[in-house]
C-alpha positions as CSV (number, residue, x, y, z in Angstrom):
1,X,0.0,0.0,0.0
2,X,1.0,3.6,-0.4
3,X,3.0,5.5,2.7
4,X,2.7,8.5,1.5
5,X,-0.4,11.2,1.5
6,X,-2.1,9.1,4.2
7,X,-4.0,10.0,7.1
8,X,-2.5,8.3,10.0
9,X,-3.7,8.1,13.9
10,X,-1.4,6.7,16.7
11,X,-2.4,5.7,20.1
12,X,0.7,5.8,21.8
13,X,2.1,8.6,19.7
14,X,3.9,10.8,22.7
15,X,7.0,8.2,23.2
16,X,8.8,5.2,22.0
17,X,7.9,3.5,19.2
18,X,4.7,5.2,18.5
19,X,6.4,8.8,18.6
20,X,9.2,7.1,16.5
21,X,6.7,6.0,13.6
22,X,4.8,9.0,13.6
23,X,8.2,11.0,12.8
24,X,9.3,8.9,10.1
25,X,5.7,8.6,8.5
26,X,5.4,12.4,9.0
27,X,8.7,13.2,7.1
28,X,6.8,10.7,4.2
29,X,4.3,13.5,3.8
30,X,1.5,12.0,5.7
31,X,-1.1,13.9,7.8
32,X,-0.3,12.0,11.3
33,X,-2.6,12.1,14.7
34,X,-1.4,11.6,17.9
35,X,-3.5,10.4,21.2
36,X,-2.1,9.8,24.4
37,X,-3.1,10.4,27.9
38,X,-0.3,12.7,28.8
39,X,-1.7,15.8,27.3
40,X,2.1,17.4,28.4
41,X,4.3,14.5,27.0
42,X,1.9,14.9,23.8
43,X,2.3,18.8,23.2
44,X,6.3,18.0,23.5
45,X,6.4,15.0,21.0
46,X,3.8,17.0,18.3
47,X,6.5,20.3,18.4
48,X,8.8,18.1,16.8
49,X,6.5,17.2,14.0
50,X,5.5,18.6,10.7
51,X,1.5,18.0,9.7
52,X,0.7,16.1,13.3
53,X,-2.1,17.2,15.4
54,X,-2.3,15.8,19.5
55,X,-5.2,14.8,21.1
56,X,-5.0,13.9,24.7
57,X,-7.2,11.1,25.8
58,X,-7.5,7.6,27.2
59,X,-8.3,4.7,25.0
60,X,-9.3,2.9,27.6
61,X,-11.8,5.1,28.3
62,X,-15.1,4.6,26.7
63,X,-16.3,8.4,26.8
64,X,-12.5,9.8,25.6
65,X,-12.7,7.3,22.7
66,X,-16.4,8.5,21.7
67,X,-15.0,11.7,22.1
68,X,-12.1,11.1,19.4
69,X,-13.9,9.0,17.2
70,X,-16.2,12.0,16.7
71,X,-13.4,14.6,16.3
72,X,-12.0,12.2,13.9
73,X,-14.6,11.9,11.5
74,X,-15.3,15.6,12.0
75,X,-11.8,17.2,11.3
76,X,-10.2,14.3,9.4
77,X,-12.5,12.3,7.2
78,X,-10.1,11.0,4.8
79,X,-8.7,9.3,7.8
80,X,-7.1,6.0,6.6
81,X,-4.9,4.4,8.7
82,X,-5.4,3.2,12.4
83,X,-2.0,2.3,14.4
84,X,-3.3,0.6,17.8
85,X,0.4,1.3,19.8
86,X,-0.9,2.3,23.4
87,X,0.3,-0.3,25.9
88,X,0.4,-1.2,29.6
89,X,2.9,-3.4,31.0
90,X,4.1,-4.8,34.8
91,X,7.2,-6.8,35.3
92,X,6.6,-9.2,38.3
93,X,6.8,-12.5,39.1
94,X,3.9,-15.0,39.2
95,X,2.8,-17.1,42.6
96,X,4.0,-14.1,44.8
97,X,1.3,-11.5,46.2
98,X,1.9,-9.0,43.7
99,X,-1.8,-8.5,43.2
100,X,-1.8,-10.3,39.3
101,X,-5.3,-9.8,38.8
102,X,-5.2,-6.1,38.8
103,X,-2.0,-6.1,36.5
104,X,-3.4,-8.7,34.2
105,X,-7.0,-6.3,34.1
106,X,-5.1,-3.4,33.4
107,X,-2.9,-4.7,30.3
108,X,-5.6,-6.6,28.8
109,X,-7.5,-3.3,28.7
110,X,-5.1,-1.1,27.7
111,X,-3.1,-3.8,25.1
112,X,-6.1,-5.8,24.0
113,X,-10.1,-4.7,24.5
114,X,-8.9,-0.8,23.6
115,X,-7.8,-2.4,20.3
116,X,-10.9,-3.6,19.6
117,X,-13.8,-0.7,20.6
118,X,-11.3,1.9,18.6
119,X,-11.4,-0.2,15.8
120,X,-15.1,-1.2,15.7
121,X,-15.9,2.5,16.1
122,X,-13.4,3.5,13.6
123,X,-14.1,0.7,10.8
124,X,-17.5,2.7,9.0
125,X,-14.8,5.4,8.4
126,X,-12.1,3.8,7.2
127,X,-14.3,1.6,5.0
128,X,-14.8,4.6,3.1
129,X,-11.0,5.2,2.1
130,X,-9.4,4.2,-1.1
131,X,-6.5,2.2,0.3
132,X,-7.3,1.7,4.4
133,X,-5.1,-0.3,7.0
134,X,-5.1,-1.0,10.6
135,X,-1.7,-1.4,12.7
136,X,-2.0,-4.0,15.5
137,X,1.3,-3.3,17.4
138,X,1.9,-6.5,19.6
139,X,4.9,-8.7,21.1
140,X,7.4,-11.0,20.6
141,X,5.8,-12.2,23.4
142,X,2.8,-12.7,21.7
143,X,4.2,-15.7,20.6
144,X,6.6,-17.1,23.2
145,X,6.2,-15.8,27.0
146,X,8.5,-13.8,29.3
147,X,8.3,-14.9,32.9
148,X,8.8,-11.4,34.2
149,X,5.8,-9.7,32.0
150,X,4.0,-13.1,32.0
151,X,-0.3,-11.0,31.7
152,X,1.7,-9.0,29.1
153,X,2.8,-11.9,27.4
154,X,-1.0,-13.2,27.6
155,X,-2.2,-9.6,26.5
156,X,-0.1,-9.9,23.5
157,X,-1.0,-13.4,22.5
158,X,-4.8,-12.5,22.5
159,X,-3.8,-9.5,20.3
160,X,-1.7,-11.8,18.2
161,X,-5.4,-14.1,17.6
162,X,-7.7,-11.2,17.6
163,X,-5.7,-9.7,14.2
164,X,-5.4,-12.8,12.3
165,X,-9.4,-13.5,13.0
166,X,-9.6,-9.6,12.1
167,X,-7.4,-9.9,8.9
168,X,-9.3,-13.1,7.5
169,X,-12.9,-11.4,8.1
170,X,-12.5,-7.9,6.3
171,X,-10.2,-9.3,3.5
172,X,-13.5,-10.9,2.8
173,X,-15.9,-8.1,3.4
174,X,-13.5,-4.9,2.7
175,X,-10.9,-3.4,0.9
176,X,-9.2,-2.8,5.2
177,X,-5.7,-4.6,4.9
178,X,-4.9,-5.8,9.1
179,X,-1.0,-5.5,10.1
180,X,0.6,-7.2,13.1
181,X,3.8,-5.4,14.2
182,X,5.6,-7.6,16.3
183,X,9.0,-5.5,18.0
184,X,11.7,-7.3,19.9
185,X,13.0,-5.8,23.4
186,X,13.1,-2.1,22.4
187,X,15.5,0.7,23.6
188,X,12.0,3.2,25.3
189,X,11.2,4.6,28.5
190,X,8.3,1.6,28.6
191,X,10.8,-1.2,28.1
192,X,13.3,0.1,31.0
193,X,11.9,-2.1,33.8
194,X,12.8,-5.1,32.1
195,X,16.3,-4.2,30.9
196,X,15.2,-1.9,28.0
197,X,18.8,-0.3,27.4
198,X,19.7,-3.8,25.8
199,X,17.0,-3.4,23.3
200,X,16.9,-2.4,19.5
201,X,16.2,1.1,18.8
202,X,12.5,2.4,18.3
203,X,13.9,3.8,14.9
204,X,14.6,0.3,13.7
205,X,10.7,-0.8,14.6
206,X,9.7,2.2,12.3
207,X,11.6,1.9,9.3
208,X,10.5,-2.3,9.8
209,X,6.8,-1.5,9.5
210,X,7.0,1.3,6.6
211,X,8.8,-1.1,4.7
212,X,6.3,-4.0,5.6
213,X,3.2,-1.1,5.0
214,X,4.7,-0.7,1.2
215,X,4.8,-4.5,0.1
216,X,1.4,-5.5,1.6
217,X,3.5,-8.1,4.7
218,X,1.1,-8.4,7.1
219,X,3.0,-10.3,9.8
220,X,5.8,-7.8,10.6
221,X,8.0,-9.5,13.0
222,X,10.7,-6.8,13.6
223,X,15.0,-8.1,14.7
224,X,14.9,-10.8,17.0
225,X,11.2,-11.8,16.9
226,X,11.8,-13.3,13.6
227,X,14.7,-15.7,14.8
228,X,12.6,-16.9,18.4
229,X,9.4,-17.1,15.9
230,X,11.5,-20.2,14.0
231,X,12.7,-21.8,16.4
232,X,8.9,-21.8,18.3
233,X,7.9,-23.4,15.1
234,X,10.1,-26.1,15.0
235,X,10.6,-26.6,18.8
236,X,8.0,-24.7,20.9
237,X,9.9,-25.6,24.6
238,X,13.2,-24.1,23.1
239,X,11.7,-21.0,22.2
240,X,10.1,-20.7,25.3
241,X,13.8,-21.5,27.3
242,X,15.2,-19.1,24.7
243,X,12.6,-16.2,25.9
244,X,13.8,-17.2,29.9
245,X,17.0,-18.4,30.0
246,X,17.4,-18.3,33.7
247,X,14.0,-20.5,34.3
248,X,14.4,-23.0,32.1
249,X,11.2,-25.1,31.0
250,X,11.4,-28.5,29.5
């Protein structure tokens, strides 16, 4: 599809990999939208774009998401792509009292059920673009588990089935193309608690999806994800001793 002259909205878009993407897609010449809950962090991140507009709200928040959906068919109607990027993750360790339940409710809102009312909402408008897409930005883990993000990991994984079943169903209905983007370990402020500074650079994850967005590959499984993704295919318990080296599984 084309990567140029679109109208582009990121959830996620103040930091990291979202704010990452939305610079290199705005240098392209596309009309980019940013939404994240820290209106401040937002302002900072748009400055440093040309042709983005920030929109501070929560998309896991029912009334901020009516709120954009109406602002977006309002003051950008030829919106055409939809990059799902906000996330929510807790490093902690299973069978300890580290109240799981709350951690696991708040990533599978934020990385998983967000994903899907924004998309429902948004799929009337961007059935009525020439060349649509949605952006499904998921794991490594959505394929192989960490034990230190382990609800993250199972966040991811739904996220992982949700777009394949969403990919199948409006290939057959709609002219919306459905793209996983599935980083590695990355270098952001999000990724620190779990050794971050060892990870690829958000830039990479960018210029891996704009290449995958321009020759129609759906799967985009960025650096290392591609390698552990192999080796779960032809030996699932490697991977998963691969992805936590220091707790082995057999």
């Amino acid at each position: 599809m084309k990567t140029t002259k679109n109208t582009v909205l990121i959830t996620g878009g103040g930091s990291g990999i979202g704010f990452e993407i939305a610079k290199l897609l705005t240098e392209k010449g596309n009309q980019v939208i940013i939404v994240g809950r820290n209106a401040e962090k937002l302002q900072k991140a748009v400055a440093q774009l040309t042709h983005a507009t920030a929109i501070a709200g929560d998309v896991t928040n029912a009334e901020d998401v009516n709120r954009l959906v109406n602002r977006l068919g309002r003051d950008f109607p030829d919106l055409n792509i939809v990059i799902n990027n906000a996330g929510s993750a807790s490093a902690y360790k299973l069978g300890e009292n580290v109240n799981a339940f709350e951690k696991a409710q708040s990533e599978i809102l934020t990385n998983y059920l967000s994903a899907i009312r924004l998309n429902e909402q948004l799929l009337p408008l961007l059935k009525k673009q020439v060349e649509p897409a949605i952006v499904n930005v998921s794991s490594i883990a959505a394929f192989v588990p960490n034990s230190k993000i382990p609800t993250y990991s199972a966040s991811k994984a739904a996220l992982h089935s949700y777009s394949q079943a969403l990919r199948v169903a409006l290939e057959r209905s709609s002219s919306v193309k459905v793209f996983e983007l599935m980083p590695p370990l990355v270098n952001t402020e999000f990724s620190e608690p779990i050794g971050g500074s060892k990870g690829i650079p958000p830039k990479q994850v960018a210029d891996e999806l704009l290449d995958a967005l321009e020759n129609d590959r759906y799967e985009v499984r960025v650096g290392r994800t591609e390698d552990l993704y192999r080796l779960f295919l032809s030996s699932p318990g490697e991977a998963l001793n691969a992805m936590n080296p220091s707790e082995a599984i057999v």
